[in-house]
C-alpha positions, 0 to 999 in steps of 0.5 A: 880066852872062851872058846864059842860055837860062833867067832866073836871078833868084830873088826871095826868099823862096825856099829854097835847098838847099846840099849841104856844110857846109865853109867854102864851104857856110857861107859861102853859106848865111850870104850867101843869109841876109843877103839873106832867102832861107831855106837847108837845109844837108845833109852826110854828117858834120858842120860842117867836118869836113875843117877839123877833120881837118886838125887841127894843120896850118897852112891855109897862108893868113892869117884874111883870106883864107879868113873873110869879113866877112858870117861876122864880123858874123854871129858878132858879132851873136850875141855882142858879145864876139867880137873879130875876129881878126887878118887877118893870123894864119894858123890850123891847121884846127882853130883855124879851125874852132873859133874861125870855123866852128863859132861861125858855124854855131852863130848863129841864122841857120844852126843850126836849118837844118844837118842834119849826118849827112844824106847826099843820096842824090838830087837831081831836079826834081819834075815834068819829066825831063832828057832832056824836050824842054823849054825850059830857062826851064820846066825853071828853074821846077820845083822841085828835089827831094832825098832825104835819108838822115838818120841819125837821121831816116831818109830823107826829101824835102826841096825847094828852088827852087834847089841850091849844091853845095858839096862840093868836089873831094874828093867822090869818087875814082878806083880803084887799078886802072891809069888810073884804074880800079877794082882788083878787089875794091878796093869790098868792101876799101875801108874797111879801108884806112887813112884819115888821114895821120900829123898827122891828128886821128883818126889812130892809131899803132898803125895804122903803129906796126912794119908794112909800109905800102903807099901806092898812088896819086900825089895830093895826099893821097899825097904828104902821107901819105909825107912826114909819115911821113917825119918820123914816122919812128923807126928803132927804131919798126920801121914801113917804107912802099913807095908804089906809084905810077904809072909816070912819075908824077914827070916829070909831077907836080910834088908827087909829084918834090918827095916824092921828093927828100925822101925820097933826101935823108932817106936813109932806107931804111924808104921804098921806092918802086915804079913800076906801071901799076895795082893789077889785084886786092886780097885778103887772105892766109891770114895775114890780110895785104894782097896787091895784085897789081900790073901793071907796065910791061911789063904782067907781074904780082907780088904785094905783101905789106903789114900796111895799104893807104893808098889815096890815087888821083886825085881827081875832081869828081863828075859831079852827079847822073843825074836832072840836067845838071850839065855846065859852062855854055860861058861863056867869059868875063862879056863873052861872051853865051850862046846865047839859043835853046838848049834843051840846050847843048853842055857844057864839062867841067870838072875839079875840079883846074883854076883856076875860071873866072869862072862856071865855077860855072853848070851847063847845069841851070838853078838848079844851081850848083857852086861848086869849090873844091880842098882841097889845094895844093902851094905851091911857094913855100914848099914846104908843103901850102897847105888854104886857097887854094880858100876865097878863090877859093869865097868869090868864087864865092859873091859872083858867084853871088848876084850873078847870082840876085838880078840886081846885077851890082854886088852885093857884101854882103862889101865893104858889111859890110866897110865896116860893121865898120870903121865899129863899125855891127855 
């Protein structure tokens, strides 16, 4: 077990915060409940949104590795019936959030403690400041406080001896502008700009359906906006599509070079591409068209024309919250001892695409824990979007962080109801 400049352990009762209601922030409230700690779950739209707006698409994993056996007894304790599916099917985002998600949120453990459309605006702690000379363990001690902005309950203050955040990595992301800075007036235009890709739950044709779309950015969600386009594609819809991408962005993104070859394969002339530095500015025409002004390599600029923006830039972990350290602990490994003296340790920065380290989830704000997960992956094995791959790797930080709170190194709910529904005890 880590050793820290604070104790983690965390006797229960105690009330745990968890900031996202997606697979990782169900899957956690559902363990701190098995082990009698009370949770309030808050999200800014609803439980699993992000699994029901990858809609038809498959999640690229079987049911075994992005379910776990706590969530299964939990649903089959509220209704005898379920019968738990097969390890081995691999669901769309929809059908894992109807047939897993969902039904968990819905038993008795959890669903009087989500507040859906409850964004947290705020989170600190309640009587001593960040940058107070203090020691950490004094720092550990104080409760947390968060400021909820309810949509139907106004804003509020809710309190917690302890945060999960499980957000995730699609929190918040960069601008259009080049290295990842903000366009001029992209803020006041962002919500206009197209929001779903093609196979999207709440995507409507009539968006794409004989207009010129311009696509800016080189992610994940880019590449996939492109390519379902692609197949989307009818010559006779009359729609076409430039992505303007970052110079140099193939050479060193695998998922952007594998877009490409799509595209010159497909042969398709409706698809363009254009390689700049950044979007410098975003307005709109007399004739109530997009006009980008684009910075191209040699830094000269040229105004692009298009009926719609589809921005999908880089994505970034969120830097926590000011009122708090949430910088990665420097754990290198669980063999390695922290400092035992330090009061304000020297950080490691994470970043929301990297593989998480063993407890890469300990922040240097005591009782503050991220657990990181990635929405999407390219996997290159079978050349598809694979949702599902973050969700095992979440599933591991959660049995490790409660490992680490309740002071069991050994502690493993997820192989003990494992052993129980086997066994018919549930």
């Amino acid at each position: 077990m880590i050793e820290l400049p604070w104790d983690p352990e965390l006797d229960s009762p105690a009330t745990l915060a968890i900031i996202g209601a997606g697979p990782i922030g169900i899957e956690a409230a559902i363990y701190a409940r098995f082990l009698g700690y009370f949770v309030s779950i808050f999200d800014m739209r609803r439980v699993a949104h992000r699994m029901l707006d990858w809609n038809e698409r498959t999640l690229g994993c079987p049911v075994s590795a992005c379910t776990s056996p706590l969530g299964h007894a939990a649903i089959k304790s509220q209704n005898p019936d379920y019968v738990l599916p097969n390890p081995d099917t691999v669901w769309s985002g929809k059908e894992y959030a109807d047939q897993y998600l969902l039904p968990l949120a819905k038993t008795d453990l959890l669903f009087d403690d989500i507040h859906f459309l409850s964004p947290v605006s705020s989170v600190s702690r309640l009587r001593t400041y960040r940058h107070e000379e203090i020691d950490a363990q004094t720092r550990c001690e104080d409760q947390f406080r968060l400021v909820v902005e309810g949509r139907h309950r106004g804003t509020w203050v809710s309190r917690a001896d302890l945060v999960l955040d499980c957000r995730g990595a699609w929190e918040t992301t960069s601008g259009m502008g080049p290295g990842g800075g903000l366009a001029i007036d992209e803020l006041t235009h962002r919500e206009s700009f197209l929001k779903h890709s093609p196979l999207d739950r709440k995507f409507e044709t009539k968006q794409i359906l004989g207009k010129h779309i311009g696509v800016v950015g080189a992610s994940d969600r880019a590449c996939l906006f492109v390519q379902e386009f692609l197949e989307w594609l009818d010559p006779s819809s009359s729609s076409r599509l430039t992505w303007i991408l970052p110079c140099e962005s193939a050479a060193h993104h695998l998922y952007v070079a594998r877009t490409l070859e799509r595209i010159e394969a497909a042969g398709k002339t409706e698809i363009q591409t254009y390689p700049v530095l950044g979007v410098e500015k975003v307005s709109k025409s007399d004739q109530d068209r997009w006009v980008l002004q684009l910075l191209l390599e040699d830094e000269t600029t040229v105004e692009f024309h298009c009926d719609g923006i589809a921005s999908f830039p880089y994505l970034r972990s969120t830097s926590g919250w000011p009122e708090l350290d949430c910088r990665t602990y420097p754990i290198q490994d669980c063999g390695e001892k922290a400092p035992s003296q330090a009061t304000h340790p020297q950080p490691v920065e994470s970043h929301a695409t990297a593989e998480p380290t063993d407890w890469s989830f300990v922040t240097c704000e005591p009782g503050y824990y991220r657990l990181q997960t990635d929405g999407l992956r390219w996997d290159a094995s079978s050349e598809s979007w694979n949702a599902g791959v973050g969700i095992g790797l979440g599933l591991e930080q959660i049995r490790r962080v409660f490992s680490l709170i309740v002071g069991r190194e050994t502690l493993d709910l997820y192989r003990v109801m494992a052993d129980n529904l086997e066994e018919g005890r549930v």
